[in-house]
C-alpha positions as semicolon CSV with decimal commas, in nm:
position;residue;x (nm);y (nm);z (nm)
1;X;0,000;0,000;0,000
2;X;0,259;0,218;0,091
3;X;0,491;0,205;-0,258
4;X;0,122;0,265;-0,434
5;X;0,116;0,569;-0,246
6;X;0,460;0,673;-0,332
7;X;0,413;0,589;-0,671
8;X;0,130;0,806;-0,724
9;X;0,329;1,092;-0,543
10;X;0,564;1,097;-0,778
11;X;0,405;1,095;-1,088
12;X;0,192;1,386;-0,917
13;X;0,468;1,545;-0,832
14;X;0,504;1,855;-1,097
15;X;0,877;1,915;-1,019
16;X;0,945;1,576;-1,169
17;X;1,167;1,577;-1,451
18;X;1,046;1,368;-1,750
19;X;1,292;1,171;-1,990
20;X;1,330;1,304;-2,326
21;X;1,080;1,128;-2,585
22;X;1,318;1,155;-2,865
23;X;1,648;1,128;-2,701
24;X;1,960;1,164;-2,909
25;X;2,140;0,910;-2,987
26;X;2,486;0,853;-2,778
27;X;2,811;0,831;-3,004
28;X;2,839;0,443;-2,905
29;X;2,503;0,372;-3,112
30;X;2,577;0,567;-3,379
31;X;2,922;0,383;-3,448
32;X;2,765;0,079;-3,363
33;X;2,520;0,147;-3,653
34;X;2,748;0,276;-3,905
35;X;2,965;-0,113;-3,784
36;X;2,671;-0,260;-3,821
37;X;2,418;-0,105;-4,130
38;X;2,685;0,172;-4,258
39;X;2,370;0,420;-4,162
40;X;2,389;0,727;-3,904
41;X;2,077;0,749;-3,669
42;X;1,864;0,976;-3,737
43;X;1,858;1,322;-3,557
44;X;1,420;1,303;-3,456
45;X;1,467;1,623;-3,286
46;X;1,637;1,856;-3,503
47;X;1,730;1,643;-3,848
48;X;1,521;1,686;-4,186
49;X;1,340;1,363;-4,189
50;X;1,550;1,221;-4,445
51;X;1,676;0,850;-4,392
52;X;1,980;0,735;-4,592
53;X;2,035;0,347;-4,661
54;X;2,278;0,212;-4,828
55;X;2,314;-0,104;-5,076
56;X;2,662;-0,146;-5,107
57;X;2,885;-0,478;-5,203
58;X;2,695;-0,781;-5,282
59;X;2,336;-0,828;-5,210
60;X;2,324;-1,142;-4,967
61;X;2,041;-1,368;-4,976
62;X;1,950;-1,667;-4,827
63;X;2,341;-1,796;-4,852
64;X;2,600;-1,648;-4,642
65;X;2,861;-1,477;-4,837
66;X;3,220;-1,514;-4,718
67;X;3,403;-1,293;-4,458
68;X;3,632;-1,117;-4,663
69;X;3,353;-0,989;-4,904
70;X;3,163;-0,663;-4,849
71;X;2,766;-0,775;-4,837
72;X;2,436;-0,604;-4,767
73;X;2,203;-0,837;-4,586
74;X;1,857;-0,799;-4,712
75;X;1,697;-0,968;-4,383
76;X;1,906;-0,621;-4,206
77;X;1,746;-0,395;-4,496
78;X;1,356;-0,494;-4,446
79;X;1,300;-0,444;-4,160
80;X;1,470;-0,060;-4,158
81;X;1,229;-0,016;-4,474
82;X;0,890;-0,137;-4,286
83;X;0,973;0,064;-3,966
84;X;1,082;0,386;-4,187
85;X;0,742;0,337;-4,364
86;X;0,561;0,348;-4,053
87;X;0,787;0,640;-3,836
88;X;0,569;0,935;-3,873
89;X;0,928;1,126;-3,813
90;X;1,090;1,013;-4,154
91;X;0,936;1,236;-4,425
92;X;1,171;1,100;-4,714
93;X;1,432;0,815;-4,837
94;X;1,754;0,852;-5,007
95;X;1,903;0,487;-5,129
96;X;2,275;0,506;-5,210
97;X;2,372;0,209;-5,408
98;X;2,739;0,121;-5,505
99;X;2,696;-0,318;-5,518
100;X;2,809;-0,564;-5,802
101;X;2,499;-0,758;-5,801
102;X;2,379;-1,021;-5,618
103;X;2,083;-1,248;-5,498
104;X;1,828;-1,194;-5,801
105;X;1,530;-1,312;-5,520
106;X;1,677;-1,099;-5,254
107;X;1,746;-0,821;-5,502
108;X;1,424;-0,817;-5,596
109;X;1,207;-0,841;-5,226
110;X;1,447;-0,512;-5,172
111;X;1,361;-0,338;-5,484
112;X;0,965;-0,410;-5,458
113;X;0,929;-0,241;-5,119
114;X;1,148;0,007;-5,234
115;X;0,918;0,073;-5,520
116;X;0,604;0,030;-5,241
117;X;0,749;0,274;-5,015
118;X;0,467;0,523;-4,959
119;X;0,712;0,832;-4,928
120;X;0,938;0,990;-5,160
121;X;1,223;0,814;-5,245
122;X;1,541;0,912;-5,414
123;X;1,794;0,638;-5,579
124;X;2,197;0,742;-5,661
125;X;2,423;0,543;-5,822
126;X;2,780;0,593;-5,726
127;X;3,037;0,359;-5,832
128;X;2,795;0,094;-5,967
129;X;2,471;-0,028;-5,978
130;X;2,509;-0,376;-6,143
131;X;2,326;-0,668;-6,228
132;X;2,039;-0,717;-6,009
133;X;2,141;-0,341;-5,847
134;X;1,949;-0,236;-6,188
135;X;1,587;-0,304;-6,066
136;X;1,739;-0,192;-5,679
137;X;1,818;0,152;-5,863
138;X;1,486;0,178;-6,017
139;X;1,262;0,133;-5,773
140;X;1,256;0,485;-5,620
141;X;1,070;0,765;-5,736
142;X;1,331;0,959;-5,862
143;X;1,716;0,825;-5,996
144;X;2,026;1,011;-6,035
145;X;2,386;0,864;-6,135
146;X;2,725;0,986;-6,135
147;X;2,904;1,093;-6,448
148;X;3,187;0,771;-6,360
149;X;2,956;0,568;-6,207
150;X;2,828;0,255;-6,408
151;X;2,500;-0,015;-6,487
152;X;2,606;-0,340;-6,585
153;X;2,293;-0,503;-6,748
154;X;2,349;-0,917;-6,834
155;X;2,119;-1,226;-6,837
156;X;2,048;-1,370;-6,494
157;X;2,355;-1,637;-6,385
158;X;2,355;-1,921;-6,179
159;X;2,679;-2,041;-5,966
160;X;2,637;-2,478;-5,888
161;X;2,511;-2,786;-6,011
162;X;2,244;-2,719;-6,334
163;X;2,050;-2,959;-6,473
164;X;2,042;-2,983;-6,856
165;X;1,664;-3,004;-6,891
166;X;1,412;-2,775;-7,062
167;X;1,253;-2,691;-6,692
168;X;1,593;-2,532;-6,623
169;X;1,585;-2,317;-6,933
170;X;1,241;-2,232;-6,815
171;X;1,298;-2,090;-6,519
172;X;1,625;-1,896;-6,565
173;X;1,360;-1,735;-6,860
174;X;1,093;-1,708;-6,598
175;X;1,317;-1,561;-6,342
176;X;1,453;-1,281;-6,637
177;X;1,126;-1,171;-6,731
178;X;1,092;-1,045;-6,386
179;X;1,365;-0,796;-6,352
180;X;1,266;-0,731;-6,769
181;X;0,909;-0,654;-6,621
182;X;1,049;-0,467;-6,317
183;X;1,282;-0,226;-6,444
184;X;1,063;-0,141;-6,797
185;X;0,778;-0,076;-6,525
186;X;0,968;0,161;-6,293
187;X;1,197;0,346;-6,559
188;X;1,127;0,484;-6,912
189;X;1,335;0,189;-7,078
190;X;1,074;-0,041;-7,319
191;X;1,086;-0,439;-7,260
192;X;1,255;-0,446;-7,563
193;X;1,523;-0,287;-7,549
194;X;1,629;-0,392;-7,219
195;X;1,648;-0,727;-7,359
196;X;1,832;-0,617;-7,618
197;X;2,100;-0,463;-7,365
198;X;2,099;-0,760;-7,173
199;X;2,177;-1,014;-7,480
200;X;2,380;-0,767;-7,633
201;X;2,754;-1,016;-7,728
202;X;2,936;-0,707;-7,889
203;X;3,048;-0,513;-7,550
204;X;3,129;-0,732;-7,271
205;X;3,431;-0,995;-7,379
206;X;3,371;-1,340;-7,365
207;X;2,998;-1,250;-7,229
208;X;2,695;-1,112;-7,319
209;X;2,532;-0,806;-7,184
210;X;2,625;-0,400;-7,178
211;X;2,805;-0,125;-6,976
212;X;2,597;0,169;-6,905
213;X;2,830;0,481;-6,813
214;X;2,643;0,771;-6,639
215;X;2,503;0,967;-6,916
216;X;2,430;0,659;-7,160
217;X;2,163;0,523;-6,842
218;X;2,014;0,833;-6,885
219;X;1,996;0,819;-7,240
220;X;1,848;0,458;-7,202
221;X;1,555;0,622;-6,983
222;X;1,664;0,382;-6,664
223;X;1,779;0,662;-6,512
224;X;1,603;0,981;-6,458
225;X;1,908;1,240;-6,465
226;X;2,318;1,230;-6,403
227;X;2,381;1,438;-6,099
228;X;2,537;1,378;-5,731
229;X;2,489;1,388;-5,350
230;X;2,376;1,756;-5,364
231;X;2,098;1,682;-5,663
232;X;1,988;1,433;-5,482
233;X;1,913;1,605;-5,142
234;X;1,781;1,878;-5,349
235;X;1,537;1,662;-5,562
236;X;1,402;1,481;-5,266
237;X;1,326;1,816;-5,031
238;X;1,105;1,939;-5,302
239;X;0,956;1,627;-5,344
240;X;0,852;1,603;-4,981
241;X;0,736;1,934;-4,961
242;X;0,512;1,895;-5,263
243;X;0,356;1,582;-5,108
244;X;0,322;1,771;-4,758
245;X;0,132;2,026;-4,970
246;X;-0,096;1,744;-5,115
247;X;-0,177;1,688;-4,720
């Protein structure tokens, strides 16, 4: 009886100092999420509400990738994107990709709630954006590259055992059509000529597929416009006060 009554003394007590509802992050968590992510916490209190995530490396799906290489785990990614969508504090996205490729599946689950996200999202392509980083690259709103950075668009591979049936044919087909379908969906590029990129056997040696350098993904409509960190910021402020206007 007596700690009820001193618990309802204190809360009644006005002098009382509360805890901070947004506190700031201390400098252990933020380099434990740069370790961890490669993404700074974002300042609730007095930051812009933009939220920066990075796809770097490979993109690792359901197989671990070695120790030595540089990987972004998908199963780290979706979560970050479902609790962005839902933090009435993050008004936009910026997605900085600079990754060789990777798990088409996992590539993919990334790049359709990328594409789902219900606020504005800005893509930039620094380095690279290769392989199944194409459809990854795509999937926001808005896209900018670097002049040096580049798009390397090829059929979809397949490291292991194959079996040398027409079911195995099938689904590597299957399996293309979907990034085809994905990227000619969320970029000006036709089915066509994506396929034509991606079968191209005149500029990749002893391969098929093409090289993309800044300007010429532009000119291919799969990217919206070269430009760098500062475009980018600058396209996605106007783009979240536009849709805070539509409020």
């Amino acid at each position: 009886m007596t700690n009820l009554k001193q618990s309802v003394q204190n809360n009644d007590n006005p002098n009382k100092e509360e805890a901070p509802k947004n506190p700031m992050p201390s400098e252990n968590e933020k380099n434990n999420q740069i370790k961890e992510f490669g993404q700074v916490p974002v300042n609730t209190e007095e930051g812009s509400g933009i939220h920066c995530i990075t796809i770097i490396g490979q993109v690792e799906g359901h197989v671990s990738m070695p120790p030595q290489n540089k990987t972004t785990k998908y199963e780290h990614i979706i979560p970050q994107l479902v609790a962005l969508s839902d933090d009435p504090k993050i008004k936009g996205l910026l997605v900085i990709l600079n990754t060789v490729g990777g798990d088409v599946e996992a590539g993919l689950a990334l790049a359709e709630l990328i594409a789902s996200f219900e606020k504005p999202v800005v893509s930039l392509v620094l380095g690279g954006a290769h392989s199944i980083g194409v459809p990854i690259a795509v999937s926001s709103d808005y896209s900018f590259i670097t002049p040096s950075a580049t798009m390397t668009i090829h059929p979809v591979r397949m490291n292991g055992t194959v079996l040398g049936v027409v079911q195995t044919f099938e689904y590597f087909d299957q399996m293309q059509e979907r990034i085809v379908e994905f990227v000619s969906s969320n970029s000006g590029i036709s089915p066509e000529r994506f396929r034509e990129l991606m079968l191209d056997t005149g500029k990749l040696a002893k391969d098929m597929g093409t090289i993309l350098v800044g300007k010429q993904a532009v000119e291919e409509k799969i990217i919206h416009e070269v430009g760098g960190l500062k475009e980018a910021l600058h396209k996605l402020h106007e783009m979240i006060l536009a849709k805070e206007g539509e409020v």
